[in-house]
ZADO-1210 file (C-alpha; in nm, 4 decimals, padded with zeros to 6 digits):
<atoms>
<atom x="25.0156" y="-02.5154" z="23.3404" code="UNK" pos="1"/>
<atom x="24.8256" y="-02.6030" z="23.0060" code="UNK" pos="2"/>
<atom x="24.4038" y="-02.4889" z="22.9784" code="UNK" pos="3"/>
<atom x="24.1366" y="-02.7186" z="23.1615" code="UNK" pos="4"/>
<atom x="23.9580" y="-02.8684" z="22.8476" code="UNK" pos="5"/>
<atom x="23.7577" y="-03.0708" z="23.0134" code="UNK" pos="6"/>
<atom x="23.6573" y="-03.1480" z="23.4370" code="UNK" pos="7"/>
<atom x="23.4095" y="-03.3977" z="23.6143" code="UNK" pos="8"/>
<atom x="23.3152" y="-03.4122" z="23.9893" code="UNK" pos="9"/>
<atom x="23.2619" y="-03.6885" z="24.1819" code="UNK" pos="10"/>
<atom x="23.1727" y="-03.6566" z="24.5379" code="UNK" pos="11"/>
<atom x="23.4496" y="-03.3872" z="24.6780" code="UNK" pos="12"/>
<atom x="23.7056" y="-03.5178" z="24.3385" code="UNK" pos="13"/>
<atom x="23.7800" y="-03.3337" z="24.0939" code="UNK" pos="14"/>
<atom x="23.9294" y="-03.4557" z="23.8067" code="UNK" pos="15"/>
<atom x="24.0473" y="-03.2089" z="23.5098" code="UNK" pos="16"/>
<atom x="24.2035" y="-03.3055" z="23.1719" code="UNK" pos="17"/>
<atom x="24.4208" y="-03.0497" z="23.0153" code="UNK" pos="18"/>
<atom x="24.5637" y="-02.9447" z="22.6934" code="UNK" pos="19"/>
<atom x="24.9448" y="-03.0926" z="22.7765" code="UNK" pos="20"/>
<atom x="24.7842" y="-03.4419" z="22.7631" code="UNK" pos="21"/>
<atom x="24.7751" y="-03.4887" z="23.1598" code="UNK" pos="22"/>
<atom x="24.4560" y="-03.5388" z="23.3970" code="UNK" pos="23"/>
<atom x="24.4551" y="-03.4715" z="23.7465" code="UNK" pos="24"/>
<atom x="24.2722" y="-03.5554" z="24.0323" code="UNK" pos="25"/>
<atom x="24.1989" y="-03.2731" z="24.3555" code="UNK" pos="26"/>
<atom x="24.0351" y="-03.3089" z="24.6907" code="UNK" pos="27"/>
<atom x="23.7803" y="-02.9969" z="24.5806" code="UNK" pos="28"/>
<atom x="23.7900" y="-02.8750" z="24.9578" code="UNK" pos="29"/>
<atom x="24.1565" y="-02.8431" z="24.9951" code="UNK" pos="30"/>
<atom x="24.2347" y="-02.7829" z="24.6246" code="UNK" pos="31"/>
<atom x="24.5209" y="-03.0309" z="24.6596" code="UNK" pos="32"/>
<atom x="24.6288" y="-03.2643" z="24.3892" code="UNK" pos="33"/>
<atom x="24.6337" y="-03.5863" z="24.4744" code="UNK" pos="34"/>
<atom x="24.7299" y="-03.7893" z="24.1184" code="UNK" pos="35"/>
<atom x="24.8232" y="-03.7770" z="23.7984" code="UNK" pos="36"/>
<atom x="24.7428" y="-03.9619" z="23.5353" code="UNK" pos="37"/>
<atom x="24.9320" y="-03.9405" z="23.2136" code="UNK" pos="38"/>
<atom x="24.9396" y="-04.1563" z="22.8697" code="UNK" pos="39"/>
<atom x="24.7269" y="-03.9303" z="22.6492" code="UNK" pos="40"/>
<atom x="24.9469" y="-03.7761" z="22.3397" code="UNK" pos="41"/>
<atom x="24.7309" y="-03.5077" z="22.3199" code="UNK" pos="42"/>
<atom x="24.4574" y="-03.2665" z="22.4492" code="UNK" pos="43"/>
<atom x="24.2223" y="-03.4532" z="22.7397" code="UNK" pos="44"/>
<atom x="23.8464" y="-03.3601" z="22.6180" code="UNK" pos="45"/>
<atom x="23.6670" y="-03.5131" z="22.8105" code="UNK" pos="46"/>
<atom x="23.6346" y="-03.7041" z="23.1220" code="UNK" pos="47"/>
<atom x="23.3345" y="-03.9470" z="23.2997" code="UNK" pos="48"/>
<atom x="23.3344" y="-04.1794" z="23.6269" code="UNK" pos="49"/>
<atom x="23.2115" y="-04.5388" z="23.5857" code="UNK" pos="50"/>
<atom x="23.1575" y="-04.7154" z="23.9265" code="UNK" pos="51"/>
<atom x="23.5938" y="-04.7475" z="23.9998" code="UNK" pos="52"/>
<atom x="23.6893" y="-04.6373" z="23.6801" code="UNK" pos="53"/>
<atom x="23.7438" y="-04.2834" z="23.5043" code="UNK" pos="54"/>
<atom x="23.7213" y="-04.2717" z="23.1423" code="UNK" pos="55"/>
<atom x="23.8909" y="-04.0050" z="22.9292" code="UNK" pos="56"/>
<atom x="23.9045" y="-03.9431" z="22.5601" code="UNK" pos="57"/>
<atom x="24.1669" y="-03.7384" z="22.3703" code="UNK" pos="58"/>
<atom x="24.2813" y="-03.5347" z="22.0269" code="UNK" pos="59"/>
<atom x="24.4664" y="-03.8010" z="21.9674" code="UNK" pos="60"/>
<atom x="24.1927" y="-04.0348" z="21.8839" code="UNK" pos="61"/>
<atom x="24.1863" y="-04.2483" z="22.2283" code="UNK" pos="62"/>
<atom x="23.9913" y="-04.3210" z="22.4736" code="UNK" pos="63"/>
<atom x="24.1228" y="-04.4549" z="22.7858" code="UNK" pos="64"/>
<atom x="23.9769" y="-04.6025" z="23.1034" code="UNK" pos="65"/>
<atom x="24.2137" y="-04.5556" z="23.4395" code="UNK" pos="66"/>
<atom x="24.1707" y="-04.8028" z="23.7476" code="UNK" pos="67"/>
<atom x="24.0911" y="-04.4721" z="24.0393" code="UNK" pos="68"/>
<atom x="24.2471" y="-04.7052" z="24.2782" code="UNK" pos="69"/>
<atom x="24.5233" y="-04.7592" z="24.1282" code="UNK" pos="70"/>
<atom x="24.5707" y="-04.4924" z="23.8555" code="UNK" pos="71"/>
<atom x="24.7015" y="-04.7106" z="23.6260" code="UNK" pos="72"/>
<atom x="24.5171" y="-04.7233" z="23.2362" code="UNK" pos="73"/>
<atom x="24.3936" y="-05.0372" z="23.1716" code="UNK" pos="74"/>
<atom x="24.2447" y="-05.0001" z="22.8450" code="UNK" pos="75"/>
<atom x="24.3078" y="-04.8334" z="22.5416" code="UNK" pos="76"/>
<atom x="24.0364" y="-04.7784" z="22.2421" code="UNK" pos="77"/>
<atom x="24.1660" y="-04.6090" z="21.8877" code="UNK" pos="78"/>
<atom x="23.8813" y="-04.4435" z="21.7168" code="UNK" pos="79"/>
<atom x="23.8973" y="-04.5640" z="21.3749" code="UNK" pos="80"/>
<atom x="24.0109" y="-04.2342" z="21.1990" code="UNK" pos="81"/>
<atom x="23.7755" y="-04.3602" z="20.8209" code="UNK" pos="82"/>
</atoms>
């Protein structure tokens, strides 16, 4: 397990982005994980809920936004690194 660098709560979710690139989504009351999402290349930093999307931004210069329903990333923004 890598460090929680980041963690947002939505109702009784939990979603935590870590240092080995992953974020995860809990039921808080049972403390079991119920997805993963993966696609970051580096350190999640931090993490917000839109309406049915969760956005996440990363070392590596991205920032993503996942469909919750279907965990799948749908977009991609690069920060431009000038």
């Amino acid at each position: 397990t890598a460090p929680i660098l980041s963690l947002v709560v939505v109702d009784r979710v939990l979603y935590t982005g870590s240092d080995d690139c992953s974020i995860r989504q809990w039921e808080w009351h049972s403390g079991a994980q119920t997805r993963e999402y993966r696609g970051h290349a580096d350190g999640v930093t931090d993490l917000k809920v839109a309406g049915e999307n969760l956005y996440s931004c990363s070392f590596d210069t991205t920032v993503r936004m996942w469909g919750i329903k279907s965990g799948q990333c749908v977009r991609i923004c690069t920060a431009d690194a000038g």
